[in-house]
FIMI-436261 format. One line per 8 residues: number of its first residue (from 1); their letters; for each residue x, y, z of N, C-alpha, C, O, CB. Coordinates in steps of 0.1 Angstrom, whole numbers, m for minus. Glycine has a CB too. Example, Ala and Ser with C-alpha at 12.3 -4.5 7.8 and 13.67 -1.06 7.14 Angstrom:
2
1> AS> 132/m57/78/123/m45/78/132/m33/78/142/m33/85/113/m45/90 | 128/m22/71/137/m11/71/129/0/79/134/11/80/141/m6/57
END
This chain:
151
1> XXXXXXXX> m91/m57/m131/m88/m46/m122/m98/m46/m111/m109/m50/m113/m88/m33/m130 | m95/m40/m97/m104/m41/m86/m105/m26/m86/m98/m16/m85/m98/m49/m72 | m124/m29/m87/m133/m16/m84/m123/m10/m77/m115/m18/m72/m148/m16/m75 | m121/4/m76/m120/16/m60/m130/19/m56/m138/23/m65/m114/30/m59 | m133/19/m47/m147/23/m38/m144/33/m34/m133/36/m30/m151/15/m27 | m157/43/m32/m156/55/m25/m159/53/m14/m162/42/m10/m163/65/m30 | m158/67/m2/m163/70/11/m171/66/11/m171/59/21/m164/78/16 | m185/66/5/m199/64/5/m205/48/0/m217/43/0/m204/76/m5
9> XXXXXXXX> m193/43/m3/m194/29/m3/m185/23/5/m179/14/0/m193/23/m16 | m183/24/15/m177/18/24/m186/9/32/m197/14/32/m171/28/32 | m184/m1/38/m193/m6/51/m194/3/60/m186/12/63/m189/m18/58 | m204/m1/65/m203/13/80/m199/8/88/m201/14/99/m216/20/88 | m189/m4/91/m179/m4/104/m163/m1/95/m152/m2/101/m179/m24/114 | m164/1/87/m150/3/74/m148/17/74/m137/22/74/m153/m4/57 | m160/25/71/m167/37/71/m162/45/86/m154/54/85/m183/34/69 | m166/42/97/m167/48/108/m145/47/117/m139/55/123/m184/37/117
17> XXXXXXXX> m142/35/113/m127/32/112/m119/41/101/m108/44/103/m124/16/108 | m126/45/92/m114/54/83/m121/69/82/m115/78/75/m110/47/64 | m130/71/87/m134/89/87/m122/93/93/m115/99/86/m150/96/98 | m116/91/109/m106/103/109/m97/105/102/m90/115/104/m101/104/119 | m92/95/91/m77/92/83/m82/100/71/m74/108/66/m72/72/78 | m93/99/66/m99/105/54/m100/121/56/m96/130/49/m114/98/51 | m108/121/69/m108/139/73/m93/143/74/m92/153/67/m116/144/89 | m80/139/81/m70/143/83/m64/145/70/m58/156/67/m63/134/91
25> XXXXXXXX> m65/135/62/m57/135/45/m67/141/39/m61/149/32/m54/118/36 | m78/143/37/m85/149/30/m87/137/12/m90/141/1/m78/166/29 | m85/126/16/m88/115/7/m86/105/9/m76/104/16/m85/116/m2 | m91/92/6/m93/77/9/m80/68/m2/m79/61/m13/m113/72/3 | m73/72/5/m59/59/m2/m65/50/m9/m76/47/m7/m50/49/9 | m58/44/m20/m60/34/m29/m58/24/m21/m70/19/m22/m51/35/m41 | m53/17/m15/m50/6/m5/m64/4/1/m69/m7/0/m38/10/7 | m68/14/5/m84/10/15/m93/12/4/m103/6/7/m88/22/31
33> XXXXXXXX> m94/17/m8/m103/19/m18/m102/6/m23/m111/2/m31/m100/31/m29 | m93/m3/m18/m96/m16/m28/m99/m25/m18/m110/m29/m16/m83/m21/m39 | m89/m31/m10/m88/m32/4/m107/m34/11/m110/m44/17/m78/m17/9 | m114/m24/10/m123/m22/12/m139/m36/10/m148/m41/17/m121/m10/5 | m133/m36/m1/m137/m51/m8/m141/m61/m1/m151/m68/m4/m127/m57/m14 | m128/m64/12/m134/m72/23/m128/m65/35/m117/m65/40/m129/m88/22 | m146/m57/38/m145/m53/54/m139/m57/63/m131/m52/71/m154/m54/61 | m144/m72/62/m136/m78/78/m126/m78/81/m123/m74/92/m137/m91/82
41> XXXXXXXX> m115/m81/71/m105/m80/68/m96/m71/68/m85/m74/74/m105/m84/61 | m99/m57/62/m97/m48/70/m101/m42/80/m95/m32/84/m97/m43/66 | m107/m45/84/m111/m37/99/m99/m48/112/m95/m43/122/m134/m40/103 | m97/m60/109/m86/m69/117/m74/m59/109/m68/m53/119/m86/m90/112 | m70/m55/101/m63/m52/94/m54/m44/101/m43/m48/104/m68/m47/85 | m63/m29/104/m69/m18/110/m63/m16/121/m52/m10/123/m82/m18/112 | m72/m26/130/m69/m30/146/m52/m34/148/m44/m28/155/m79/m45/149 | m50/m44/143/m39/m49/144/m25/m38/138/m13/m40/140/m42/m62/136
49> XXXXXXXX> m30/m32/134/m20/m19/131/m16/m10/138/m5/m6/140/m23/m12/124 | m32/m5/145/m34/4/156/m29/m1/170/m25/7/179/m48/7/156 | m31/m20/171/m28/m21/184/m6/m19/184/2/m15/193/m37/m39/189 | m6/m24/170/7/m24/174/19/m5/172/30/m1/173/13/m38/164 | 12/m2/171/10/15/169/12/23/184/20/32/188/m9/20/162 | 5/16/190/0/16/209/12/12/218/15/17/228/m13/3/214 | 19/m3/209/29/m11/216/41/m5/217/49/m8/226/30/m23/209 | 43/5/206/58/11/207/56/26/208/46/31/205/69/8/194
57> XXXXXXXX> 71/32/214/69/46/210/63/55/199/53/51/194/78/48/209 | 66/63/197/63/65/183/74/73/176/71/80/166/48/72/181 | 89/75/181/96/79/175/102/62/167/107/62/156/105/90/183 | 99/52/175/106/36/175/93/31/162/96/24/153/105/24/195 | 82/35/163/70/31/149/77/43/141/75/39/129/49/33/153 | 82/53/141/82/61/128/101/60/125/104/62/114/74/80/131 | 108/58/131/119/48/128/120/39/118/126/41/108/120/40/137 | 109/26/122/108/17/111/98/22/98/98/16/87/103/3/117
65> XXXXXXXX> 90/33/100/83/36/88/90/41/79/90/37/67/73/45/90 | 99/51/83/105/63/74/122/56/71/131/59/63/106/83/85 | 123/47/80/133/34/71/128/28/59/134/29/48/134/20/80 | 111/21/63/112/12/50/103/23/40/97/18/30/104/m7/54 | 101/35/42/95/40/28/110/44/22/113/40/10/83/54/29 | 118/50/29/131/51/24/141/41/15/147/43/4/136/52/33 | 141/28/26/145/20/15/141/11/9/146/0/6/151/16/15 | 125/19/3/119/9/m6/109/22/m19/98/23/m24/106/m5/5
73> XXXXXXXX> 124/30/m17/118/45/m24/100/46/m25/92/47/m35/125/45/m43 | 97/46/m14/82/54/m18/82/69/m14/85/72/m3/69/47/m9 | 80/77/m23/79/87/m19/68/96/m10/69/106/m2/80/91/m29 | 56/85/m14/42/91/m10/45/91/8/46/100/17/27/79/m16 | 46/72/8/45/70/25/59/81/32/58/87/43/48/49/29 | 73/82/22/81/83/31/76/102/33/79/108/44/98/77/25 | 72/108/26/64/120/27/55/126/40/54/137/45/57/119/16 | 47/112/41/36/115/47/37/113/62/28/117/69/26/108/42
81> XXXXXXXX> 54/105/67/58/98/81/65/111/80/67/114/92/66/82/84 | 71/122/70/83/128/73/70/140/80/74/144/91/96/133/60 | 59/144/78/53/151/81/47/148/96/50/156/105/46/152/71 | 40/138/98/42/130/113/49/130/120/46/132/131/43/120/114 | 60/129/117/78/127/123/75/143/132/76/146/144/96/128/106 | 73/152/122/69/165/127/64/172/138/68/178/148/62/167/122 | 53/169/131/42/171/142/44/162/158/41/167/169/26/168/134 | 47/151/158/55/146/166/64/152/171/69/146/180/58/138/163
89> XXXXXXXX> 71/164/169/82/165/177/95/164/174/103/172/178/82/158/186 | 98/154/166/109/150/160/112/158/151/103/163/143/110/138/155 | 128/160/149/131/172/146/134/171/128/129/160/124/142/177/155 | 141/178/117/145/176/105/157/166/104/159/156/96/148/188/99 | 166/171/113/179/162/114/180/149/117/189/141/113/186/167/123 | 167/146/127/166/134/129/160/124/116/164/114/110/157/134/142 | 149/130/114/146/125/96/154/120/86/153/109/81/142/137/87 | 163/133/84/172/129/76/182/124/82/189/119/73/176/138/68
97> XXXXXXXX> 188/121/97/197/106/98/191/94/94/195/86/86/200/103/111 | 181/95/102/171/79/99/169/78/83/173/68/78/150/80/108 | 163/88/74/158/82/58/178/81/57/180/70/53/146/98/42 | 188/86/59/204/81/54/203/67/55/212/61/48/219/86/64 | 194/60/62/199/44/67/213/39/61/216/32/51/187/32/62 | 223/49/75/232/43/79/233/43/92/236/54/96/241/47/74 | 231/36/99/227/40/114/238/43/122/236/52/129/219/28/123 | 252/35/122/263/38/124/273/53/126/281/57/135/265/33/115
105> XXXXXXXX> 266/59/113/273/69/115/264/83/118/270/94/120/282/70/103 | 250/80/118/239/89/123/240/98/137/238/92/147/227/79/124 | 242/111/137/247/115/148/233/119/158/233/118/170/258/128/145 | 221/123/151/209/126/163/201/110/163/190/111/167/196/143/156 | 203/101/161/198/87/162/204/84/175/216/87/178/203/76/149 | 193/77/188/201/70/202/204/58/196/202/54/185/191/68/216 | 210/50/206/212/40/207/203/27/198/205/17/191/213/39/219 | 189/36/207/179/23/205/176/26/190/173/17/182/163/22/217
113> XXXXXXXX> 175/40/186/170/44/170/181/34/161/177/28/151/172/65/166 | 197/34/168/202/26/156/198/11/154/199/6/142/215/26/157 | 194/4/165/189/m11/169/179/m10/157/181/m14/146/182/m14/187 | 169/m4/162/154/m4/154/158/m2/136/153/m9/127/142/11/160 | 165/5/136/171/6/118/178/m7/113/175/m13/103/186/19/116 | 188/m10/124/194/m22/120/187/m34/120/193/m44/114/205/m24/127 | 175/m36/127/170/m46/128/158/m44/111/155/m53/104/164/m47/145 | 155/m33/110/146/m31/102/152/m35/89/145/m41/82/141/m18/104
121> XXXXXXXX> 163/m32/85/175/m27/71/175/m45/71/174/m51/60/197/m14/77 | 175/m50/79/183/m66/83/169/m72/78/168/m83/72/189/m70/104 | 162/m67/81/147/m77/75/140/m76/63/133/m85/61/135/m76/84 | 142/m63/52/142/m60/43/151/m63/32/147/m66/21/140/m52/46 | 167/m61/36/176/m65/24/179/m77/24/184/m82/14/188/m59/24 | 175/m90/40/180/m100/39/162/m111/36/160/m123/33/192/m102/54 | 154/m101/38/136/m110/32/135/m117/47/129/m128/47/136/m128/14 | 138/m112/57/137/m116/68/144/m127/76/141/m131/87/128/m117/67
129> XXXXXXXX> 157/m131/63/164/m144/71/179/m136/76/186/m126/73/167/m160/59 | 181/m147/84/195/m144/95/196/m131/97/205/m123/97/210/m148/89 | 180/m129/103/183/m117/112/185/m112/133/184/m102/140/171/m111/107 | 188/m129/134/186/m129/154/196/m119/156/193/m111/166/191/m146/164 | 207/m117/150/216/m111/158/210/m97/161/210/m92/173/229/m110/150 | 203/m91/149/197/m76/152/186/m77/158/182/m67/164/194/m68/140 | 177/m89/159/168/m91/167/174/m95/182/167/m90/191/159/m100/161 | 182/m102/185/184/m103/198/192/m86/205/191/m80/216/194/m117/200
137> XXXXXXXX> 199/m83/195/204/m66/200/190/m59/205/188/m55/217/212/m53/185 | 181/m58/194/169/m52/195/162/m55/213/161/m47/222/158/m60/181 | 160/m69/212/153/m70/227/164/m68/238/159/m61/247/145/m87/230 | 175/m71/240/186/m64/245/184/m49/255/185/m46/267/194/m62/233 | 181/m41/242/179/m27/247/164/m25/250/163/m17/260/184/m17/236 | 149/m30/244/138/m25/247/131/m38/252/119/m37/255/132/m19/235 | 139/m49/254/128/m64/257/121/m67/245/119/m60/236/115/m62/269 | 115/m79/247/109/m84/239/96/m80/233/94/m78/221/109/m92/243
145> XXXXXXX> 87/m79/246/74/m70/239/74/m59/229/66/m59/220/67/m64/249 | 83/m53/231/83/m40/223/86/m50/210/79/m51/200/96/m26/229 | 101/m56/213/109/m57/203/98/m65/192/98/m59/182/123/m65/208 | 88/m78/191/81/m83/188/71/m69/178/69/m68/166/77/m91/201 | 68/m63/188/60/m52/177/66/m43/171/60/m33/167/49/m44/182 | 81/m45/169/83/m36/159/90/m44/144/94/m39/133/92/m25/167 | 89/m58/152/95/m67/139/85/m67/127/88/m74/117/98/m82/144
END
């Protein structure tokens, strides 16, 4: 089994990257309690999350979140984006079209919210194969850059 590490054993560049997530939640996720193990690694981890966090909207990042906690029943994550979703702005209705993942018949979902579902639904139920069609719809409507960080 891998130690969990507390706050106080963190590295101090691991440490100083997860104080505001720890103060906001009021506790250190199991993922980074283990995770933790190798700093460097998380901290590229981190970055690379955050940069692509930067790259898209954030109704188009919480799209694909509250898709794939949805259809990969987690309750915790799909809990913690529905609360985000929130405070963001986004409303209940929209929540619960997007966790329906049916994008089709989703009435407060735009255009681009159904792309980002279908592309997302398409990479999850199929393990990521024969998905261009939803990926070329995807860059279609947002271009590529975007479309790239939300794959």
């Amino acid at each position: 089994m891998i130690p969990r590490l507390g706050p106080e054993e963190l590295a101090p560049g691991v440490a100083d990257l997860l104080r505001p997530r720890v103060e906001r939640l009021g506790y250190l996720g199991e993922f980074f309690r283990c995770a933790a193990h190798q700093p460097a690694a998380l901290i590229s981890f981190m970055t690379f999350t955050e940069d692509l966090k930067r790259a898209l909207p954030d109704r188009l990042t919480e799209t694909v979140a509250l898709t794939v906690s949805a259809e990969l029943d987690n309750a915790y994550e799909r809990h913690q984006h529905e609360r985000l979703c929130l405070k963001l702005g986004l409303d209940e209705a929209w929540i619960r079209a997007t966790e329906a993942r049916d994008p089709r018949a989703a009435q407060p979902l735009s255009d681009i919210d159904r792309r980002v579902q279908d592309l997302t639904l398409a990479v999850l139920r199929r393990h990521g194969k024969n998905t261009t069609a939803e990926l070329e719809a995807l860059v279609e409507a947002i271009g590529h850059e975007q479309a790239i960080a939300g794959r």
